[in-house]
C-alpha positions as CSV (number, residue, x, y, z in Angstrom):
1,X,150.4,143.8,71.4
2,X,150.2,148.0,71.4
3,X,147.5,150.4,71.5
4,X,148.3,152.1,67.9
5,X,151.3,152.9,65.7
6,X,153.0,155.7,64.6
7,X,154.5,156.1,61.1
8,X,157.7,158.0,60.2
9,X,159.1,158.7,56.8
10,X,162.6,157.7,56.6
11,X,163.8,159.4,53.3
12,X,167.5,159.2,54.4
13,X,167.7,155.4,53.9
14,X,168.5,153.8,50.8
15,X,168.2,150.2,48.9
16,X,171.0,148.1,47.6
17,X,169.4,145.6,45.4
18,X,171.5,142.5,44.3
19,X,170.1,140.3,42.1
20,X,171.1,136.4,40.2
21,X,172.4,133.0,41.3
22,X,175.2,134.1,43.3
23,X,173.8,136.8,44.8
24,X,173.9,135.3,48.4
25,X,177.3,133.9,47.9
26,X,178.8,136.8,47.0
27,X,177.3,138.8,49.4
28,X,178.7,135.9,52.1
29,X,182.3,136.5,51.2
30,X,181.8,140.6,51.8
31,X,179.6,140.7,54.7
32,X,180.3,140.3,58.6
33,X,177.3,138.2,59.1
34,X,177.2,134.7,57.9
35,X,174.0,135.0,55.0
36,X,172.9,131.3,55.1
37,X,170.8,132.5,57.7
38,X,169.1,134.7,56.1
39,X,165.6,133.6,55.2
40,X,162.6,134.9,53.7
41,X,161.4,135.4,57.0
42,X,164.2,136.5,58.9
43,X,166.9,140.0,58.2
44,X,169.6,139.8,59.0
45,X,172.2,142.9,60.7
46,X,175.8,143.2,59.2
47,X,178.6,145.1,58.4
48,X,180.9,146.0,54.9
49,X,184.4,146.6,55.8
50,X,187.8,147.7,54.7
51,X,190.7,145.3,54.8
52,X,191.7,147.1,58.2
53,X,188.3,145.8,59.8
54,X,186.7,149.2,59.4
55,X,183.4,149.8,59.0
56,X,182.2,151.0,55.8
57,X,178.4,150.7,55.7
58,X,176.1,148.9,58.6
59,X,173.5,147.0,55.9
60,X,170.3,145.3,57.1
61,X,169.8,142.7,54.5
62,X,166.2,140.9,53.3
63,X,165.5,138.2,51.1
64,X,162.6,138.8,48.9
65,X,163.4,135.2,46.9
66,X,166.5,133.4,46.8
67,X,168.2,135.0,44.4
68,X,167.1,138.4,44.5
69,X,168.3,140.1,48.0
70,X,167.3,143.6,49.5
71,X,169.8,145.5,51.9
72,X,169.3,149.2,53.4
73,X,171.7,151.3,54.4
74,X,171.9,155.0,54.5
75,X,171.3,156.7,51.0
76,X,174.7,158.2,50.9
77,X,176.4,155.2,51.3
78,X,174.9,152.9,48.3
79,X,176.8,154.1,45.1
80,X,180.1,154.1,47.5
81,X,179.1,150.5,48.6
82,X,178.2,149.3,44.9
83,X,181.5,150.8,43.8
84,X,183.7,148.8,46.1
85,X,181.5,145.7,45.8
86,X,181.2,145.8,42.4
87,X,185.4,145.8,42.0
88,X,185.0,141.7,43.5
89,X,182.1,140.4,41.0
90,X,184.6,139.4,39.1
91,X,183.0,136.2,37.5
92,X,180.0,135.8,39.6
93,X,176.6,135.8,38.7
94,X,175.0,138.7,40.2
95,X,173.7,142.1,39.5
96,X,174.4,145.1,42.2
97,X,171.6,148.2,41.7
98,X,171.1,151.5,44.0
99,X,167.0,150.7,44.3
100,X,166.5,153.3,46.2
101,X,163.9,154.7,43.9
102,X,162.1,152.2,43.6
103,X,160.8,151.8,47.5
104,X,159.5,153.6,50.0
105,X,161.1,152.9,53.4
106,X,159.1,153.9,56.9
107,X,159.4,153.5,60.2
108,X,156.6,152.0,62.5
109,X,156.6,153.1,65.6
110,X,154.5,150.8,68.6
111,X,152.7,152.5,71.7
112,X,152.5,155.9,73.0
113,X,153.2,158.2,70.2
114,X,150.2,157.0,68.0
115,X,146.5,158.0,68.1
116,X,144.4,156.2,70.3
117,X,141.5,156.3,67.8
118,X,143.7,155.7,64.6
119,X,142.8,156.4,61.0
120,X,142.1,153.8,58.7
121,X,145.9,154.4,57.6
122,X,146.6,153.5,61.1
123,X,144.5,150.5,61.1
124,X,146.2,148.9,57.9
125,X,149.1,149.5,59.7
126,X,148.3,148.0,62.9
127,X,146.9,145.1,61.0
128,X,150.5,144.9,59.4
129,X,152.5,145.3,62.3
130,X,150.2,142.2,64.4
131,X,150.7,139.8,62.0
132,X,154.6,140.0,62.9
133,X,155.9,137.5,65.1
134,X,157.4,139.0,68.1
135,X,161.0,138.9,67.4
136,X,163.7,141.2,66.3
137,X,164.9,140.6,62.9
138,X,161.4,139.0,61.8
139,X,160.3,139.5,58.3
140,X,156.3,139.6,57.2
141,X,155.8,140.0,53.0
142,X,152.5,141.8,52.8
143,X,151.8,141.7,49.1
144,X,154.7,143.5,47.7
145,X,155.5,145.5,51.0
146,X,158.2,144.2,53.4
147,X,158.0,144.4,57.0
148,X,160.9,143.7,59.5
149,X,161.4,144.3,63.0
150,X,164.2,146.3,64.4
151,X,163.9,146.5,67.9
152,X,161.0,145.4,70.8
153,X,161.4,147.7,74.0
154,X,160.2,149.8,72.4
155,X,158.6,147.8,69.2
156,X,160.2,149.4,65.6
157,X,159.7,148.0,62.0
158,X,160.8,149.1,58.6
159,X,158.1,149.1,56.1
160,X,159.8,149.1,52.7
161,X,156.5,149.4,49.9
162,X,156.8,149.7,46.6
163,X,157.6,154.2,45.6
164,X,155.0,153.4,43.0
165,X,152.1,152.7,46.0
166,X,150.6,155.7,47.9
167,X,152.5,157.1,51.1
168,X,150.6,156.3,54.3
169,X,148.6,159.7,55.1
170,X,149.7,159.9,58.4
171,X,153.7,159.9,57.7
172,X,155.9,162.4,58.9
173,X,159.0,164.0,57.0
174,X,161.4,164.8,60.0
175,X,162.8,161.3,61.5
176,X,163.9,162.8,65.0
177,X,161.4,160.5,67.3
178,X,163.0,157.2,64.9
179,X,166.8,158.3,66.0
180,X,165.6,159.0,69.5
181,X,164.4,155.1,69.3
182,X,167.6,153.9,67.3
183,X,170.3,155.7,69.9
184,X,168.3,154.5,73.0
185,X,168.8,151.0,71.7
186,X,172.1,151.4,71.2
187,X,171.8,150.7,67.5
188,X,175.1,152.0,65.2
189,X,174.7,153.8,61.7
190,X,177.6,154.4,59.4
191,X,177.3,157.8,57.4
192,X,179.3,159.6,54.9
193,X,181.4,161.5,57.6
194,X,182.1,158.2,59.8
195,X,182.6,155.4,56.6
196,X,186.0,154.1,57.5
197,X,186.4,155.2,60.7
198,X,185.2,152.7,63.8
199,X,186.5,148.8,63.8
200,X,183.4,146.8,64.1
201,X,183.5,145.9,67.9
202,X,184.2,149.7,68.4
203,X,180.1,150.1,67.1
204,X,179.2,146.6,69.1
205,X,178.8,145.2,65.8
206,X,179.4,142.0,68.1
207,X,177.2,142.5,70.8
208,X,174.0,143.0,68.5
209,X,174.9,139.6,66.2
210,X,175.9,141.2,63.5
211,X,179.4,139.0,62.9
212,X,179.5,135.5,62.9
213,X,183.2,134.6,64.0
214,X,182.2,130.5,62.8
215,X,181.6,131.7,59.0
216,X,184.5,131.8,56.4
217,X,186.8,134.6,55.4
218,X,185.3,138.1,54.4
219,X,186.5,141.4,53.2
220,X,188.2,143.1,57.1
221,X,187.7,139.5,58.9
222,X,191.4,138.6,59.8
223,X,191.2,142.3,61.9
224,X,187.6,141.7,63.8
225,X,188.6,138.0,64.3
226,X,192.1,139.0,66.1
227,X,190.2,141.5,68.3
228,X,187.8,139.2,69.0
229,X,190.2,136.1,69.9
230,X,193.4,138.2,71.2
231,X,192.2,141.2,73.7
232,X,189.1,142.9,74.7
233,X,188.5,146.0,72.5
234,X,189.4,148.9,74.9
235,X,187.0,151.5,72.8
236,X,183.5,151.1,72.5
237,X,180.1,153.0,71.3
238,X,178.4,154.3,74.4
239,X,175.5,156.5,74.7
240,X,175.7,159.9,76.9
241,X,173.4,162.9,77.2
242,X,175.1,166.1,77.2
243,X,174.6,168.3,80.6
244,X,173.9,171.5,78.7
245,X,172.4,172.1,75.5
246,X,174.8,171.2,72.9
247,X,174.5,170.2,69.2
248,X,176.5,167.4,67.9
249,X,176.3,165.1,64.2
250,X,177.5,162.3,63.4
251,X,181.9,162.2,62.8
252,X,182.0,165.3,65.9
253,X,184.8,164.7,67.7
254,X,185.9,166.4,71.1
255,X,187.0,165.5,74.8
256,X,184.6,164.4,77.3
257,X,185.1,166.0,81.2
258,X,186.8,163.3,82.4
259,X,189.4,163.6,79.6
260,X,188.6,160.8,77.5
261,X,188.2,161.6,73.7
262,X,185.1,160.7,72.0
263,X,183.8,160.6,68.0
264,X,180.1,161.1,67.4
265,X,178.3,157.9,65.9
266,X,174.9,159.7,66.3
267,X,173.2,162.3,67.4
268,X,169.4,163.7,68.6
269,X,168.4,166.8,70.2
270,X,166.0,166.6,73.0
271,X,163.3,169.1,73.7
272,X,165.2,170.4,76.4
273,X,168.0,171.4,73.7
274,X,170.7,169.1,74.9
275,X,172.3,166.1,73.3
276,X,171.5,162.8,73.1
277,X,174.3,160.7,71.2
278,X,176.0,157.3,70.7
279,X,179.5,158.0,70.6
280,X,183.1,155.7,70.4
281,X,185.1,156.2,73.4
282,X,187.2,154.6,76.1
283,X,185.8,152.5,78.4
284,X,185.7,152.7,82.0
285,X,187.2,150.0,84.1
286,X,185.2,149.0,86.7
287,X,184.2,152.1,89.0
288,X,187.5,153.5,88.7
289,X,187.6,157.0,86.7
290,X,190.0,156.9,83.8
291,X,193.4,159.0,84.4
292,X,193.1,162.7,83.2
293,X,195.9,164.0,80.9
294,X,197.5,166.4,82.5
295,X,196.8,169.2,79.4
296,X,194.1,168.9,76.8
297,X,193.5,171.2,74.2
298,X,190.2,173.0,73.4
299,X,186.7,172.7,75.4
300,X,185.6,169.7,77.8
301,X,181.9,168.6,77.5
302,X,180.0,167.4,80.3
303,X,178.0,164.8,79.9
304,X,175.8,162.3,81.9
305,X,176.6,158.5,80.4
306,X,173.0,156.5,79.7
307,X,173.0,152.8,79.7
308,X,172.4,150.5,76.8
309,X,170.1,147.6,76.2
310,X,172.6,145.2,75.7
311,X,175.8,144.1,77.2
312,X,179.2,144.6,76.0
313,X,181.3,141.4,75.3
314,X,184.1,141.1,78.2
């Protein structure tokens, strides 16, 4: 399936552990996506919202049994989320916990960047990552370690293991080649600066499946559902490069040449020193250029737009 694998250490992400007999039904009536899909062997993406339909946290959520649920999200974000989610318990049966401690989380990485040779770390990896079947979203429990699938072109996993087992030997500490990956496939993530900002079809939350519009109600789901059902959503994430060097993080905001303003989802820096970033803009109609406003404040930035992997819902 690939000549090696690389392994990446992703200390930014967090775990959201929640835990008891109505763990999945709780999480059902918060969550974008509908969780009765969720299986032992299948993650699902989704979003945590405000009443307004903004996106507080983008969660990737696991089952490791049927009551005891796993969902990463940036570390930042998982005492805010756990506060908010904790004010709906109420009289359910379930336990939220920041397990972030508690696991390791890497990223695999398929193809070029790995060692042709490969280590025996890299072996036990590779070994790991062929026993996945070849689907986004596909989960492999390899005695307490959990694998799942991210994206194919190219192939990504998470590999959440246990903090208490060894790090692989190989794994680096700086994450830039895994963002690369995640902004080329056109993949949102909600930090700090940007929690509460985007509706969820302005981060394609609906073009990558993560909101079922057939499931019952959910914290934000009278918003998404009237964008969905009443217009098109007029700004979307896109991806650009910038034309000159440039550094940009996530929540930047500014005005792109052509005059339409922009806020930063996320960001990489190439080798060359210029930008590569998903950012929430207008759309473009067509091959017509959007009007310019006749005065705009502050500096234009030149970019060149990239495309995405995935169509945008018309």
């Amino acid at each position: 399936m690939h000549s090696g694998v690389s392994t990446v250490a992703l200390d930014a992400l967090g775990v959201l552990r929640a835990r008891g007999p109505d763990a999945l039904s709780f999480l059902q009536g918060q969550l974008s996506n509908d969780l009765t899909r969720l299986t032992r062997d299948r993650a699902l993406l989704a979003g945590y919202h405000n009443p307004q339909g903004r996106v507080i946290a983008v969660l990737r959520v696991l089952q490791l049994a049927p009551e005891d649920l796993l969902a990463v999200l940036p570390r930042e974000l998982v005492a805010t989320v756990i506060a908010r989610l904790s004010k709906f318990i109420l009289r359910a049966k379930v336990k939220l916990v920041d397990d972030s401690l508690a696991w390791r989380i890497n990223g695999l990485l398929a193809g070029a960047d790995a060692d042709a040779d490969g280590s025996a770390a890299d072996r036990a990896v590779a070994s790991l990552v062929a026993a996945l079947p070849p689907a986004v979203d596909s989960v492999a429990h390899i005695a307490d370690a959990v694998a799942v699938q991210v994206a194919r072109q190219p192939s990504r996993w998470l590999l959440l293991t246990p903090a208490t087992r060894s790090p692989p030997a190989d794994a680096t500490t700086a994450p830039p080649i895994w963002r690369r990956g995640a902004i080329a496939a056109g993949e949102p993530e909600v930090y700090a600066a940007t929690s509460g900002e985007f509706l969820a079809q302005m981060l394609n939350l609906d073009a990558l499946g993560a909101i079922a519009f057939d499931k019952g109600c959910y914290t934000g789901q009278e918003v998404i559902a009237r964008a969905h059902y009443r217009g098109r959503v007029k700004r979307r994430m896109q991806r650009f490069v910038a034309a000159a060097p440039q550094a940009l993080k996530p929540g930047d905001a500014g005005t792109l040449a052509d005059g339409r303003a922009f806020k930063v989802v996320d960001a990489v820096q190439r080798a060359d020193g210029r930008c590569e970033f998903l950012a929430v803009a207008p759309l473009i109609e067509g091959d017509s250029a959007p009007p310019v406003p006749e005065a705009i404040s502050g500096e234009r930035l030149a970019v060149e737009t990239l495309p995405l992997p995935y169509p945008l819902p018309s």
